[in-house]
N, C-alpha and C positions, 0 to 999 in steps of 0.2 A: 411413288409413295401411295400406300391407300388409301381413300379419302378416310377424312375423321368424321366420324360419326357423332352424331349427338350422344345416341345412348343404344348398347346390343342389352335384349333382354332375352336371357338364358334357358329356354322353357318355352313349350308351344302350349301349353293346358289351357285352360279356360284361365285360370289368372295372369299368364303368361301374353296370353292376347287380349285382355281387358286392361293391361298395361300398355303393350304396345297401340294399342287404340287410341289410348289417351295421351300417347306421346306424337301419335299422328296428327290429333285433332289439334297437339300446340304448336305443329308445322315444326319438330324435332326429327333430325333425320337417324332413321331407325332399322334395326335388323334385328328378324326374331329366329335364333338355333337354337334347334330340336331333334336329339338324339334320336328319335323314333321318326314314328308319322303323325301328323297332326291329331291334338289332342289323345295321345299316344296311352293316357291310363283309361278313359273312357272303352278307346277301342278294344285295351284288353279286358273290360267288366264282360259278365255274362253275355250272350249272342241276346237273350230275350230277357234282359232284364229290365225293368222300370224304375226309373229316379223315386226314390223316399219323397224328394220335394218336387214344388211345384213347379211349373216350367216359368213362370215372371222369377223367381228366383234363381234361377241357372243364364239369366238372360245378361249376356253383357255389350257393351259401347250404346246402350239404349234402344237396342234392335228387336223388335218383337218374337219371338220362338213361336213359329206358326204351326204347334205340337195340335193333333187333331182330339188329345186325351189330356186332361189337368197336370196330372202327371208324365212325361213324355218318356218315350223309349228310346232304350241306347240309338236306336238307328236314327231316330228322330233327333237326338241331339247331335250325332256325330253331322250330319245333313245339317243341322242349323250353326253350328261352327264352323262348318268351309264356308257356309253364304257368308257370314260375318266376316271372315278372312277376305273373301274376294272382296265386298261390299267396301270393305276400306283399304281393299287392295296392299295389305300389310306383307312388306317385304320377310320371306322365310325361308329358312334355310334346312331342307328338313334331312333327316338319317346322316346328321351331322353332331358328333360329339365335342365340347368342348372339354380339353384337355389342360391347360393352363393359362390363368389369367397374371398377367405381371404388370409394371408399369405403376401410377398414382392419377387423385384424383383429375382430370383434365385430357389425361392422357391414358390410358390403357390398353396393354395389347393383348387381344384374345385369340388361343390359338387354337386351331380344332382336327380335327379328323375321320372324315368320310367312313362312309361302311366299306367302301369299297380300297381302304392307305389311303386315299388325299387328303395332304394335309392345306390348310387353309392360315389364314391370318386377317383380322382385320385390327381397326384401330378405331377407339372411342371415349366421348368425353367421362361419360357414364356408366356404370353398369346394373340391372337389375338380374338379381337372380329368383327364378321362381319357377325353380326345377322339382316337384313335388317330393312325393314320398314313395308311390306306387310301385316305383323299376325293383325295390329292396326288398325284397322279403325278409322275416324276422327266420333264420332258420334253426332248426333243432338244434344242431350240431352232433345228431348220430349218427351209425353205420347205415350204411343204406338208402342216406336221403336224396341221394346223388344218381338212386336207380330211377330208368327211362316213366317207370309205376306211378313218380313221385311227379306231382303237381303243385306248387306254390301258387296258383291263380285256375279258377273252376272258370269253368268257359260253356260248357252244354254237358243234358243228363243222357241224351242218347245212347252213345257210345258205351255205357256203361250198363247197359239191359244187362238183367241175371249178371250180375259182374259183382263180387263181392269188396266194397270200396266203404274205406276207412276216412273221416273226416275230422281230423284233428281241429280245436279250436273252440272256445264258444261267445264269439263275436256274432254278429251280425251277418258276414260273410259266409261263416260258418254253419250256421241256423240254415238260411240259403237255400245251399247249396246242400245239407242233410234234407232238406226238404224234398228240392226239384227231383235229385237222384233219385229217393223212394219212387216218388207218383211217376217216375220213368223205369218203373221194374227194378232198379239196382237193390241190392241189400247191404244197406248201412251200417254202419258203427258210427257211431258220435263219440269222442273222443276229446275229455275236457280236463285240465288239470285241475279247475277250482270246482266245490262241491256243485254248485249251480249254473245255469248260463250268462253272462256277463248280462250287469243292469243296465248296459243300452240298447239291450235288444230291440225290435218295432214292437210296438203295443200287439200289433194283430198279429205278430210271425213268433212271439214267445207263447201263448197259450197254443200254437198250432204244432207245432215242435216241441212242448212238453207231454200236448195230449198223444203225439205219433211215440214219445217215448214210452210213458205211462202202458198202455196198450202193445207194446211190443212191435208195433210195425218200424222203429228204428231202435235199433240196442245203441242206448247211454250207458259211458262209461265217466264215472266223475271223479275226483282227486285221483285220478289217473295220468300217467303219461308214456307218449309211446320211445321206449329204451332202443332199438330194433328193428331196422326194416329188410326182407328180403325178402328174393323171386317171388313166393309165394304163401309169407307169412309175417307177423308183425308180430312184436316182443311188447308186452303194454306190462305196467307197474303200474299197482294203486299205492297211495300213501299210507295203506294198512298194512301193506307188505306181499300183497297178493301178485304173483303172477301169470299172466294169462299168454299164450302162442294162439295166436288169431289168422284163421286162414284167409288171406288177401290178395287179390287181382292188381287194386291201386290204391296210391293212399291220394289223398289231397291234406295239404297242407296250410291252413288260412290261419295263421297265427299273427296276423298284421303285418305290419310295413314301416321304415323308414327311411326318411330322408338320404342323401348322400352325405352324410357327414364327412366324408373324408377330404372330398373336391371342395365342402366350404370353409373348410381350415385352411386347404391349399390357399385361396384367396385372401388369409389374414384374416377370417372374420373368427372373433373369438366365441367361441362356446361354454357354456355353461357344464363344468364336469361331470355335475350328477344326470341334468335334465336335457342337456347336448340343445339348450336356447341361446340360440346365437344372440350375441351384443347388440340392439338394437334399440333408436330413439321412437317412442312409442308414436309420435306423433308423422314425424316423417319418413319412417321405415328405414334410416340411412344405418347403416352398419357401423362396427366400431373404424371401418376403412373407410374413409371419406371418400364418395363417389362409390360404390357400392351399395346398394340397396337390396332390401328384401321381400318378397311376396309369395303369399301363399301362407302352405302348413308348413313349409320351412321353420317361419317361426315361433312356432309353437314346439321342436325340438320335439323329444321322444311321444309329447301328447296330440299325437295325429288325429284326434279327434274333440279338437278345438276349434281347428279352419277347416271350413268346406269351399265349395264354389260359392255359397252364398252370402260369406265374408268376406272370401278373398279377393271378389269380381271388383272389389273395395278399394281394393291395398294401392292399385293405379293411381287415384284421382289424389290418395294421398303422396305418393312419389316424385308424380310427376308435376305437385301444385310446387313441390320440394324444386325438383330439377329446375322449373322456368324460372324461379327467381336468381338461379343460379349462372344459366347456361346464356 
């Protein structure tokens, strides 16, 4: 038989190891699986990007982030969560998918599956899930979004010199990455359904990315959207009725992200129809399934930008103050 476990938590991110931390520190025996590689949505942000917040903010199990800049860089942070992991020697399980969980509170069986077919099984008293948002992209649903052109996650502006490249969206991500690709020689299209850029843009990256629009070094296209994508051109509609054939290299794609809704219903955890927020006691994070819990932007359901790392590093101490009186 397997041993039983105190508690598997489902997620290696940063909230996912801020959990497991604190179920170490209650001397709970624990095991962390992670479809990817460790802190798996980090690794796929920008190659050179910098955290919006500050590095005491991203910091979790009380470990200092020895970032050499206020605000720390992806590398810097991917480096300061393996120390963490090692530091508290937290059992993981990584490029391990979890496929179904059955069983009830006390007792649960988690079943998973390797990148490579192995399938695995363990068994535990507990579960926390805090499988983020990041793996989902929000997609069109048009012709051609499926071509090799098309990007759901912007990574580096290089590759893209003299390359005419289309960026749908006007988030944050989006802003971006219209930015980086200009000042790398690309020639942009900004690409936004609503008339303006979304109001959480950075204070400092929306006057800079209005004024490259303004001036012409990136063409904004607003209450527009793209209808069309092929080899070498894009189909755009404004909601005036205008349509534009745009000659195109690659598009990117950053229209948001979320959650796995599908695999959290699997679990019995019930969802909110309109706003896909899971069932949850505000105070202890337990699910509508007793023995199940949640952490993260999980629960925040389709409003992914509510929980960050700076909340969620949180959601542990409340869990697992839950678990020990339990377990």
């Amino acid at each position: 038989m397997p041993e039983l476990l105190d508690v598997v938590v489902v997620g290696g991110g940063p909230t996912g190891l801020a959990c497991a931390i604190e179920a170490v520190k209650a001397n709970l025996s624990t095991l962390v699986i992670e479809k990817g590689c460790l802190v798996n949505s980090i690794f796929h942000y920008p190659t050179e990007m910098i955290f919006f917040t500050s590095r005491d903010l991203l910091e979790i199990g009380e470990v200092p982030m020895p970032s050499i800049n206020v605000k720390p860089t992806r590398a810097e942070a991917l480096e300061y969560y393996r120390r963490v992991a090692e530091f508290f020697r937290l059992p993981i399980r990584l490029y391990e998918r979890v496929t179904t969980v059955t069983g009830s509170d006390g007792h649960f069986q988690v079943l998973t599956q390797r990148d490579g077919g192995q399938r695995c099984g363990y068994e535990t008293r507990k579960i926390i899930l805090a499988t983020g948002y990041y793996d989902l992209p929000n997609m069109l649903g048009i012709e051609g979004e499926s071509l090799p052109k098309v990007s759901h996650y912007y990574t580096s502006a290089h590759p893209f010199y003299r390359q005419k490249v289309a960026v749908i969206g006007g988030a944050n991500s989006a802003a971006d990455a219209a930015l980086d690709l200009y000042r790398h020689g690309a020639e942009v299209t900004l690409i936004h359904r609503e008339h303006e850029l979304g109001r959480n843009i950075k204070y400092w990256v929306r006057p800079d990315v209005e004024n490259r629009i303004k001036e012409g070094s990136i063409r904004g296209l607003f209450d527009s959207v793209v209808t069309e994508i092929a080899e070498s051109w894009i189909r755009v509609e404004s909601k005036a009725g205008e349509v534009l054939q745009l000659e195109n290299d690659f598009v990117f794609v950053l229209t948001g992200y979320h959650p796995d809704f599908d695999f959290i219903k699997s679990t019995g955890v019930e969802l909110d129809p309109e706003t896909c927020r899971p069932v949850c006691n505000a105070q202890t994070l337990e699910s509508n399934v007793p023995g199940i819990y949640l952490a993260g932007v999980i629960i925040a359901g389709y409003e992914t930008n509510e929980i960050f790392i700076e909340n969620g590093r949180f959601h542990g101490k409340q869990i697992i103050g839950d678990i020990r009186k339990k377990v």
